[in-house]
N, C-alpha and C positions, 0 to 999 in steps of 0.2 A: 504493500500500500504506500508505503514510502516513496517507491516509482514514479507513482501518480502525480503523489502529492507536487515532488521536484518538474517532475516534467510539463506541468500544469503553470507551475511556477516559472519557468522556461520561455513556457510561449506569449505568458502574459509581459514578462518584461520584453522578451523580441518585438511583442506587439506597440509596445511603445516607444520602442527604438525606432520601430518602422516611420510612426507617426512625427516623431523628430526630424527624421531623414525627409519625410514629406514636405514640411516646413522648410528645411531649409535650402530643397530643390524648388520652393515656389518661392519664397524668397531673392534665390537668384537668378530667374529667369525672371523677375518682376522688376527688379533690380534691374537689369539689361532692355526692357522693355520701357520702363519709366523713362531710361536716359534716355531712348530714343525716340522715345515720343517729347521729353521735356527740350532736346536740339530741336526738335521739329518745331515746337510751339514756343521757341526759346523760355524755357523756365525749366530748367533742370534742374533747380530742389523740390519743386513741385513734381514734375515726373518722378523723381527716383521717392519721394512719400510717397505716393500714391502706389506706384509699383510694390513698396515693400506692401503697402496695406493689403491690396489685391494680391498679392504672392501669396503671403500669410494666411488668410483667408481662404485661399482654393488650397494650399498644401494643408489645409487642416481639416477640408473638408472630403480630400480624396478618400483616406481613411473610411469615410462614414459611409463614401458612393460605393468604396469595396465590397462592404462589410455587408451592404443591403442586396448586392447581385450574390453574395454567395451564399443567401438564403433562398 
């Protein structure tokens, strides 16, 4: 039963490592996407806000779109 118990324990911190890793690949693709819409519109502190906000935001939401198709 011990098995269990660790291997349970296992997936549940992988699962939140996952979640970190998500965040921080939306983060830098929003990062990337901000500056170049903030060159486009010249205001690149406003793009690269906004990009982290929206990065953040979808990397914490992928998580949840997973979780509901593997049902």
């Amino acid at each position: 039963m011990d098995h269990n118990k660790n291997t349970d324990e296992h997936i549940e911190e992988n699962s939140e490592n996952e979640t970190d890793d998500n965040i921080g690949v939306g983060i830098g693709v929003g990062i990337a996407l901000g500056a170049a819409f903030g060159l486009i519109f010249d205001n690149l502190a406003l793009g690269m806000g906004l990009g982290i906000a929206i990065g953040a935001a979808i990397g914490t939401a992928l998580p949840a779109s997973k979780k509901s198709k593997k049902k």
